[in-house]
C-alpha positions as CSV (number, residue, x, y, z in Angstrom):
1,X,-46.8,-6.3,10.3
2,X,-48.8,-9.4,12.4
3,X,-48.0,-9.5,15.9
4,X,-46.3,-13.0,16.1
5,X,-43.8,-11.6,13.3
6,X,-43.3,-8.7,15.1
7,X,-42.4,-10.7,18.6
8,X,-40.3,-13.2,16.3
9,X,-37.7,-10.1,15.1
10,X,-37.9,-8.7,18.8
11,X,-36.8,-12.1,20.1
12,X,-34.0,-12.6,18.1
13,X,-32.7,-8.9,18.2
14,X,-32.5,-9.5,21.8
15,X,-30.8,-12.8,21.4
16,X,-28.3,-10.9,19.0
17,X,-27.7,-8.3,22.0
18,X,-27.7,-11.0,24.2
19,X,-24.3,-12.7,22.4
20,X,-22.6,-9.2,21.6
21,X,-23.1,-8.3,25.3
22,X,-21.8,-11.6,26.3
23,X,-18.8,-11.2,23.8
24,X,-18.0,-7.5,24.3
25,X,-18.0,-8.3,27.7
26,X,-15.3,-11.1,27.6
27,X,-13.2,-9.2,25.5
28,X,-12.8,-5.9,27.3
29,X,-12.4,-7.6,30.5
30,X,-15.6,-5.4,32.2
31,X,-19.5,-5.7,31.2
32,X,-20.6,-2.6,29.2
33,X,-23.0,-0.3,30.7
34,X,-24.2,1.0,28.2
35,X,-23.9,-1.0,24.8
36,X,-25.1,1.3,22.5
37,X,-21.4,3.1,22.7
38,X,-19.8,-0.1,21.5
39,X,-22.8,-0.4,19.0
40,X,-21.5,2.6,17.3
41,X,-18.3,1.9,17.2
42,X,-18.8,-1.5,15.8
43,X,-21.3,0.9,13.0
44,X,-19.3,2.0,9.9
45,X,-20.4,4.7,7.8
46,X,-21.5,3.1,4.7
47,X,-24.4,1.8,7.5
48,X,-25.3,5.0,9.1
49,X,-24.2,8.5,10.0
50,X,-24.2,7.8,13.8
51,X,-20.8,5.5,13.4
52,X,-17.5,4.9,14.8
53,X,-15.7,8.1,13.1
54,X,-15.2,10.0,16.7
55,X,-15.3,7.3,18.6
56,X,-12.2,5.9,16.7
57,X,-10.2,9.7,16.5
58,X,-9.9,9.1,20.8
59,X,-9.6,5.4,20.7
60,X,-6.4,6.7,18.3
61,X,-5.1,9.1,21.0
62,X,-6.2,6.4,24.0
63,X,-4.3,3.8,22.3
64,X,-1.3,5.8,21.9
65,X,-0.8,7.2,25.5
66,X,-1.5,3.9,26.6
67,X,1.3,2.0,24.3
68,X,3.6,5.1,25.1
69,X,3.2,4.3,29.2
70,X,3.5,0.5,28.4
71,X,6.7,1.0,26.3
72,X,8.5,3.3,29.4
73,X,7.6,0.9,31.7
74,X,8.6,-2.2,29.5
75,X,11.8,-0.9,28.7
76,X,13.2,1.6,31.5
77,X,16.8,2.1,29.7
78,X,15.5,2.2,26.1
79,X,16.2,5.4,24.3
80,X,13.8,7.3,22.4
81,X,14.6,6.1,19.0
82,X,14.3,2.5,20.1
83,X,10.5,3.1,21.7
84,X,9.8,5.1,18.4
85,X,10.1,2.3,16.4
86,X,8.3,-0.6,19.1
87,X,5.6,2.3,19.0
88,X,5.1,2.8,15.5
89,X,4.8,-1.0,15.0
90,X,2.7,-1.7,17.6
91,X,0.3,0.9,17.0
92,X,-0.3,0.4,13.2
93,X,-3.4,-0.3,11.2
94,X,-1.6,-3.9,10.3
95,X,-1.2,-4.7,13.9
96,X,-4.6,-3.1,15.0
97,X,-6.3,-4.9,12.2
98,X,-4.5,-8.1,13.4
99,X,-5.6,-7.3,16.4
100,X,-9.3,-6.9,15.9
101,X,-9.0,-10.6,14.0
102,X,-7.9,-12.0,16.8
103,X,-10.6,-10.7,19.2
104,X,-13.3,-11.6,16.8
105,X,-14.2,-8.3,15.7
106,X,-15.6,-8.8,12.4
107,X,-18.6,-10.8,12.6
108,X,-20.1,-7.6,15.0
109,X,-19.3,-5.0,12.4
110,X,-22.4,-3.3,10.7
111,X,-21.9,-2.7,7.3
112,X,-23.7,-1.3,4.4
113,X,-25.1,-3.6,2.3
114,X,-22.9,-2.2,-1.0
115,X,-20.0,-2.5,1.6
116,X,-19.9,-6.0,2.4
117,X,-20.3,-7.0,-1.2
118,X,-17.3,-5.4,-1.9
119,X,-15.5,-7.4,1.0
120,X,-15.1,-4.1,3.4
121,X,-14.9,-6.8,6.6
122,X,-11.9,-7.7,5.4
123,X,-10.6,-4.0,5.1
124,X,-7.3,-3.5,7.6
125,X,-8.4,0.0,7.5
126,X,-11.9,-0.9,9.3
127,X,-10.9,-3.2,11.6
128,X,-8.2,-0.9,13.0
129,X,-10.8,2.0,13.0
130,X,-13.3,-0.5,14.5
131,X,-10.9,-1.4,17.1
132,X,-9.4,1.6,17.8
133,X,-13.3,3.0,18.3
134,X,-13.8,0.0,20.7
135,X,-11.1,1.4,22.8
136,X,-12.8,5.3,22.4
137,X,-16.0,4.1,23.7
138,X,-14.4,2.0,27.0
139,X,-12.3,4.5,27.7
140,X,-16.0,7.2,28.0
141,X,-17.3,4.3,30.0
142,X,-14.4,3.5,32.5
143,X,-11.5,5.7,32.0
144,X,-8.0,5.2,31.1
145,X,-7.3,2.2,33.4
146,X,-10.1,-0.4,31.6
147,X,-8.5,1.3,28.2
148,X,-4.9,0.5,29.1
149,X,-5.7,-2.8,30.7
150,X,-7.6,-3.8,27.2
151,X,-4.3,-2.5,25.6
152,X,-1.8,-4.1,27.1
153,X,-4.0,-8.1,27.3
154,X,-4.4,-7.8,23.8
155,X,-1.2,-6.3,22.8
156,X,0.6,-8.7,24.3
157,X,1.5,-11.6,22.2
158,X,2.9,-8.7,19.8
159,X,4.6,-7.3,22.2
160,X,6.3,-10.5,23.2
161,X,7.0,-10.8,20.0
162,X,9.3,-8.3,19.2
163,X,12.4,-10.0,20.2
164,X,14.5,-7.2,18.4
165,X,13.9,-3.7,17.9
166,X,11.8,-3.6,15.0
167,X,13.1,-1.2,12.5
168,X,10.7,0.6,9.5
169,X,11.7,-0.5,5.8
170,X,11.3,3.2,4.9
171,X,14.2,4.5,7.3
172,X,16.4,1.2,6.5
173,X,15.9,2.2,2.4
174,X,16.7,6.0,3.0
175,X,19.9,4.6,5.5
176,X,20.6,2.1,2.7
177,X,20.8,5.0,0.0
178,X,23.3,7.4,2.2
179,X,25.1,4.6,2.7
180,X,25.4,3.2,-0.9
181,X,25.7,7.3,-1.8
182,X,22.5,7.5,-3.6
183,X,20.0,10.3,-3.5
184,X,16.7,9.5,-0.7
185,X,14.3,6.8,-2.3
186,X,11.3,8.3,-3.9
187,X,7.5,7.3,-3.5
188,X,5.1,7.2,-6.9
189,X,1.7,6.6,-6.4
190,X,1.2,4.3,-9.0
191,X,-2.9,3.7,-9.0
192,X,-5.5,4.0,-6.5
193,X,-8.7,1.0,-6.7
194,X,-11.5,-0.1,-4.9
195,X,-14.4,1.5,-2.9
196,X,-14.0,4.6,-1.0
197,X,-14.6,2.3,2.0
198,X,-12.2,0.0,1.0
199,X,-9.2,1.6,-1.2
200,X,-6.5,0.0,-2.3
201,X,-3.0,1.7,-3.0
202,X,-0.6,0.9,-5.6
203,X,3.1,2.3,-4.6
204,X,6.3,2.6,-6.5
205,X,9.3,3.0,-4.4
206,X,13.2,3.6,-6.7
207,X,16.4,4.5,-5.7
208,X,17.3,5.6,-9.8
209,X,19.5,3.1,-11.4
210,X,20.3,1.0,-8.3
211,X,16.3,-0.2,-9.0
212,X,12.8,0.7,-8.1
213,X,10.1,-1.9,-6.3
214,X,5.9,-2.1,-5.9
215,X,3.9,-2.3,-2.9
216,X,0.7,-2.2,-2.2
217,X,-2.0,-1.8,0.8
218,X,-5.1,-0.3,1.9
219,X,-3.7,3.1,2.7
220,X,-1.1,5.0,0.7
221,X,1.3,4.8,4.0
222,X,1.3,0.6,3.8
223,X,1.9,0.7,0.1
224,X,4.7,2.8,0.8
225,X,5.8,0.3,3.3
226,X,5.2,-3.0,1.2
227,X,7.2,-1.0,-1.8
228,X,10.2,-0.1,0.4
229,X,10.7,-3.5,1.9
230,X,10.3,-5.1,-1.7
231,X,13.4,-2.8,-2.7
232,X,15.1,-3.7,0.2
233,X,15.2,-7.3,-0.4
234,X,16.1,-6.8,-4.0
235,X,19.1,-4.6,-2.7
236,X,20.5,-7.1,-0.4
């Protein structure tokens, strides 16, 4: 390769570093010490075998202690049941993905080549992983405090938002059925598409003759979700 090439690619690789440091940076709050943690766990596996896989199983556990200790503070007379559901909601793929959006994760994302044709930066289940990975490799560089700080500046607005308890359409369906006398809703997986990097699930949700609804999402869990509340509002 001739040299001026050579010092051409160097140059803007460290102007890409340059503007990831300087982004990273703003968005957790801290500089990174070492960027090649946040590297990986921006790195998803259709790019590379050193990616954000364990980096994102203890941003997962990080995020939920974190959100747990947040809630009990929050709310000091809530009961469990009410913290369940903030929890549940607040720690979901939708709202992590919704969350990496809004901090500008997806133009740092490394991709396969295959996997960005087939629109995998627009996957909810990567951003949430990438996300959730982001919070892994903090916590490894500054412990829990930077992690829960992160967590609770970008968590915010969705916090705030919850002006009532938020309540899953899976547990309103199944109270709706006891209710209404009917046997528990039941869940048909209906089809499964897409990529293995970027499924997409295809859920029926029926309560017999009172009428059955479809739902889908990017895990078998959403489409479940999307399916109950489309019963729901047919119900009522």
């Amino acid at each position: 390769m001739d040299l001026g090439l050579r010092r051409a690619l160097a140059a803007d690789r460290r102007a890409i570093l340059s503007a990831e440091t300087e982004w990273l940076t703003e968005i957790l709050g801290i500089p990174p010490r070492d960027t090649a943690h946040y590297e990986r766990a921006l790195t998803h596996g259709s790019h590379g075998a050193d990616n954000y896989q364990r980096l994102e199983f203890l941003g997962d556990r990080v995020l939920g202690l974190a959100m747990a200790e947040w809630l009990s503070e929050r709310f000091p007379q809530a009961r469990e049941g009410e913290l369940s559901h903030r929890f549940t909601t607040l720690v979901s793929g939708a709202t992590c993905a919704a969350v990496a959006r809004e901090i500008g994760v997806r133009p740092h994302l490394r991709l396969g080549k295959q996997a960005r044709g087939d629109g995998a930066i627009e996957s909810d289940n990567i951003l949430g992983d990438a996300l959730e990975a982001l919070i892994g490799a903090l916590y490894i560089e500054h412990g829990f405090p930077a992690a829960a700080s992160f967590v609770r500046r970008h968590w915010a607005g969705f916090l705030d938002g919850q002006s009532t308890v938020p309540r899953h359409p899976k547990s309103l369906l199944h109270e709706w059925a006891e209710a209404n006398n009917r046997r528990p809703p039941t869940y048909t997986l209906a089809a499964r598409t897409g990529p293995d990097h970027a499924p997409r699930f295809s859920v029926t949700a029926s309560l017999g003759s009172a009428g059955e609804a479809s739902g889908d999402g990017s895990s078998k869990q959403e489409a479940e979700t999307a399916a109950a509340a489309a019963l729901l509002a047919k119900l009522t």
